[in-house]
Each structure stands twice: as structure tokens, then as C-alpha cells.
C-alpha positions in Angstrom: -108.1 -1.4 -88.1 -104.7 -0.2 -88.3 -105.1 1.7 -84.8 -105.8 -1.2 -83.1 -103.2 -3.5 -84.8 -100.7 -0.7 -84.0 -101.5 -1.2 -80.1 -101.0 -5.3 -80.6 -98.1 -4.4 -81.7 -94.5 -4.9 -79.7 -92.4 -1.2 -79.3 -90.1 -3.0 -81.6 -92.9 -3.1 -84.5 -94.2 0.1 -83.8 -90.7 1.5 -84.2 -90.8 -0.1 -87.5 -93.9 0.7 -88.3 -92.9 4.4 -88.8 -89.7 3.6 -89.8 -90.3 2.0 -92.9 -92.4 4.7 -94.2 -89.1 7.1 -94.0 -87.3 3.9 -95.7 -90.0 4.0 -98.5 -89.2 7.8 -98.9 -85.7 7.5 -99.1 -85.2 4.4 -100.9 -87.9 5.9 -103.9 -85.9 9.1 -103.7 -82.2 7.8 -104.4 -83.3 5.1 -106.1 -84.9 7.4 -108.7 -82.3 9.8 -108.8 -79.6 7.6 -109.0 -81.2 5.5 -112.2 -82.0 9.1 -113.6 -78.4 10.3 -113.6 -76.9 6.4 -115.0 -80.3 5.8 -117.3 -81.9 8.5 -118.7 -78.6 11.5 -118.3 -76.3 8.8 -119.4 -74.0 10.9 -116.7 -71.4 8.6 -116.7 -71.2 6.9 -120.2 -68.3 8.9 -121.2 -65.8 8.5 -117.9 -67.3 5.8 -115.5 -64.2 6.0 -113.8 -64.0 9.9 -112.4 -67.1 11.2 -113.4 -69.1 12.7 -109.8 -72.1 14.5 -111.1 -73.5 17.5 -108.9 -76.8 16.1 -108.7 -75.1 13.2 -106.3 -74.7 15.8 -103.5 -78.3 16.0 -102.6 -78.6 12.2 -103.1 -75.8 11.1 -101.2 -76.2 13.6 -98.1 -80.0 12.4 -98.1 -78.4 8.7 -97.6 -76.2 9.7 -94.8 -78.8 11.3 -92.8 -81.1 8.6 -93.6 -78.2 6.0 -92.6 -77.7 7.4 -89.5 -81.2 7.6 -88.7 -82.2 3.3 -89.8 -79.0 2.6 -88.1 -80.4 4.5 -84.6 -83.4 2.4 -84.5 -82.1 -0.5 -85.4 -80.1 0.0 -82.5 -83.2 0.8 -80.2 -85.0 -2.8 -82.1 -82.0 -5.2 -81.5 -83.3 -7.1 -83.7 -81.5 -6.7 -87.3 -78.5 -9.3 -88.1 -75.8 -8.4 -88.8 -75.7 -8.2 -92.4 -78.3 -5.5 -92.3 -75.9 -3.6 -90.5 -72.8 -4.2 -92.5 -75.1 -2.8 -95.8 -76.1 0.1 -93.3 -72.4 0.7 -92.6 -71.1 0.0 -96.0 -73.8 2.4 -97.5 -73.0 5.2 -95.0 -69.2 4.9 -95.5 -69.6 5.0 -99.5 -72.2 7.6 -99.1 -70.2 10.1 -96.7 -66.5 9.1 -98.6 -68.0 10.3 -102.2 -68.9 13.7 -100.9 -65.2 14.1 -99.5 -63.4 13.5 -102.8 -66.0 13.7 -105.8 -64.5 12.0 -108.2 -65.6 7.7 -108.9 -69.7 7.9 -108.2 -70.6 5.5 -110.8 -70.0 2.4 -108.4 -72.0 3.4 -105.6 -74.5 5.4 -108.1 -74.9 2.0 -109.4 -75.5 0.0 -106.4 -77.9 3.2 -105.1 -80.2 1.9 -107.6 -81.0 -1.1 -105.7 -82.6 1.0 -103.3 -86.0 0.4 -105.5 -86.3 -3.0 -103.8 -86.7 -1.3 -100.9 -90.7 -0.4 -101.1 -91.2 -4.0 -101.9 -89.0 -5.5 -98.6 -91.1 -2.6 -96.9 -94.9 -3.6 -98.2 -94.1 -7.3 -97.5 -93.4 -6.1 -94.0 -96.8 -5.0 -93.4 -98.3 -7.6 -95.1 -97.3 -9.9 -92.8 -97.7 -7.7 -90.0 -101.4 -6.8 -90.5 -102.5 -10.4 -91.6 -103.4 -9.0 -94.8 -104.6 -11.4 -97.1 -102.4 -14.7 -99.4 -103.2 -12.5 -103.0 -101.5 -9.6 -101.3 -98.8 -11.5 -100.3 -97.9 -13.6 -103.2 -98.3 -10.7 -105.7 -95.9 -8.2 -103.7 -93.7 -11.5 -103.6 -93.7 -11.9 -107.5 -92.7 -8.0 -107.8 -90.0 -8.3 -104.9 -88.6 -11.4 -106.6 -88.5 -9.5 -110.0 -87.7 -6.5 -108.6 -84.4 -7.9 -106.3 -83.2 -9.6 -110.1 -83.5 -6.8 -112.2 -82.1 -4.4 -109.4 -80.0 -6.1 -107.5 -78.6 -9.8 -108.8 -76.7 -8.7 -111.5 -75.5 -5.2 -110.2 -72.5 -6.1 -109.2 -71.2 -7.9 -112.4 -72.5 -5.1 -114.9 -71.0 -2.5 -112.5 -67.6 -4.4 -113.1 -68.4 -5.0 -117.1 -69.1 -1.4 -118.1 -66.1 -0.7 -116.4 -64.2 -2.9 -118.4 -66.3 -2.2 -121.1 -64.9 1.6 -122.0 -61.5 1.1 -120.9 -61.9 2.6 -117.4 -60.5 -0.1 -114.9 -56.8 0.9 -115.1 -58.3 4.6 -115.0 -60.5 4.1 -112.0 -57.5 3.2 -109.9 -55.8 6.1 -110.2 -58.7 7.8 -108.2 -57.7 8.1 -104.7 -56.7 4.9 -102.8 -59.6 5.9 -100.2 -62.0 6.0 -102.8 -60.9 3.1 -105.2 -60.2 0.6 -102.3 -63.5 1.7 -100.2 -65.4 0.9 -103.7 -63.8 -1.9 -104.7 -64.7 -3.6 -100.8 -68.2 -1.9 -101.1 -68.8 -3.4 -104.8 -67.4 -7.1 -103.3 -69.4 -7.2 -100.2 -73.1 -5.4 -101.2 -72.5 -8.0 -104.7 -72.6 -11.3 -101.8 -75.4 -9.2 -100.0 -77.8 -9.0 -102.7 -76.9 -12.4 -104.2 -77.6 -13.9 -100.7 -80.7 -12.1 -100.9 -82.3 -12.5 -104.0 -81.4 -16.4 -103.8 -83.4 -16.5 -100.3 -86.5 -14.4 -102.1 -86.5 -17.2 -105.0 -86.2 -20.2 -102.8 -89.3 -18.6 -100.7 -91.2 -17.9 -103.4 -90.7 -21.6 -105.1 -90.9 -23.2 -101.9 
């Protein structure tokens, strides 16, 4: 069955049929990680603000290759808009900025976590895709609607509160202006990203 959809399929979908296996991959593998080092190390409960665990070199280098990658075929597909590739772009600049100066990963170690939408976004795809079944659909709806408020929604604000919560925001902007003014736009603009998005997943789920 999935042969002969694949050959219905347009080279922009067959592009993305491949593509959003790697995007399952990478999205479960930072995603993990990065709610590992915030939620189960508790890495960055004592300094928020400076605090660049080693573990975020392997985690952030994976999501600049994988960056460069999504952002190649989206290239070949034409067919992203173009806040899909301001997240790609924000995400690669956070990602590749970090590595140079070390210091500050909580923020985008924070937003990383909303990576474990991603599997969701990605099974919905194929749902549609190969006609699979309304139960299929609606249930990986609920989870992506659940998943998008728990992961996403709120990241922004709670990034901002915990912050503020142990003192840090004064600290935090003594890190390098590169780093502390590339966060602070990164922390604005993915916040209106995944508020825009998790707002069009509700309305479509309650439509």
C-alpha cells in the first residue's frame, strides 16, 4: 500500500516523505535531551543565566546539521511559508551561536524542548497523506493539541519567569551582547510562533 501511494505521490511529497522520518529522529533526540538536562539533571536550577552544560554540544551540533539539511529541502519543495523558515533560521542561528560562546543555554535548551511536538506535526502529515482513517486522525489531533500546550504555549512565559524567579535577568545580560540579544529576539519571536500555532491547532480541533 505505501509503495503505491509513494508513486501517487508529487516529488514534493515524496521529498517529504523521507524527510520527516529524519525530523521524527531529530526532533525525539533534542527534544529528550534537552528536557533531560532542564527536568530530570535540574542542570540549570542553580545559574539559569550562564550555565552551558557539555551535554549541549552533541545536542546543538545535531540541530545545526539537521537545520541545514530541513532547510535544503524545503528549498527543493517551495512550498513552506515563511514562518517555517524564520523558526528554521532562528533555530539554526541559536543553535550554531551557543556552541561559539557557551555560556546562556537555558533559553534555547528550553525552547529545544518543543521539539517533542514534532512527531505529532509529522504523524498528522501522513495521516492525511495516506487517507488513513477519521479515529487516526482525531486521536493524533487530541495528542498534538495537548502536546503543542504543554510544550509549546506557555514556553516562552515560564522561560522568562524562572528567570526572574532566581534572580538571573540582570545576570543573564551580562552574557555577551551576541548571545543575550540573539536570545532575547529568538525567545520573542519562536513565543508568537508557537502561540500562533497552538491557537490554529485548537481552533481546528474545535471547529
Amino acid at each position: 500500500y505505501l509503495g503505491e501511494a509513494y508513486h501517487k505521490f508529487s516529488i514534493s511529497d515524496q521529498y517529504a516523505l523521507a524527510e520527516k522520518v529524519c525530523s521524527t529522529v531529530h526532533a525525539s533526540y533534542v527534544g529528550l535531551t534537552a528536557f533531560w538536562l532542564i527536568f530530570v539533571k535540574g542542570f540549570f536550577t542553580r545559574d539559569p543565566a550562564w550555565a552551558y552544560p557539555q551535554e549541549c554540544d552533541n545536542m546543538y551540533s545535531f540541530m545545526v546539521a539537521y537545520q541545514l539539511y530541513d532547510m535544503f529541502i524545503m528549498a527543493l519543495q517551495r512550498t513552506d511559508p515563511p514562518a517555517m523558515w524564520l523558526h528554521h533560521l532562528v533555530s539554526l542561528l541559536g543553535a550554531f551561536a551557543i556552541q561559539l560562546y557557551r555560556v546562556a543555554a537555558f533559553p534555547p535548551t528550553m525552547f529545544t524542548v518543543t521539539e517533542l511536538t514534532v512527531p505529532f506535526a509529522n504523524f498528522d502529515w501522513y495521516i492525511k497523506k495516506l487517507k488513513l482513517s477519521d479515529p487516526w486522525y482525531f486521536l493524533n489531533l487530541k495528542f498534538m493539541v495537548a502536546a503543542y500546550f504543554g510544550f509549546r504555549f506557555f514556553t516562552g512565559p515560564l522561560t522568562v519567569l524562572w528567570l526572574v524567579y532566581k534572580g538571573q535577568v540582570g545576570r543573564f545580560f551580562q552574557v555577551p551582547l551576541v548571545v543575550s540579544g540573539l536570545s532575547t529576539f529568538n525567545v520573542l519571536t519562536l513565543s508568537v510562533l508557537n502561540v500562533m500555532w497552538t491557537s490554529k491547532l485548537y481552533r481546528r480541533l474545535f471547529r
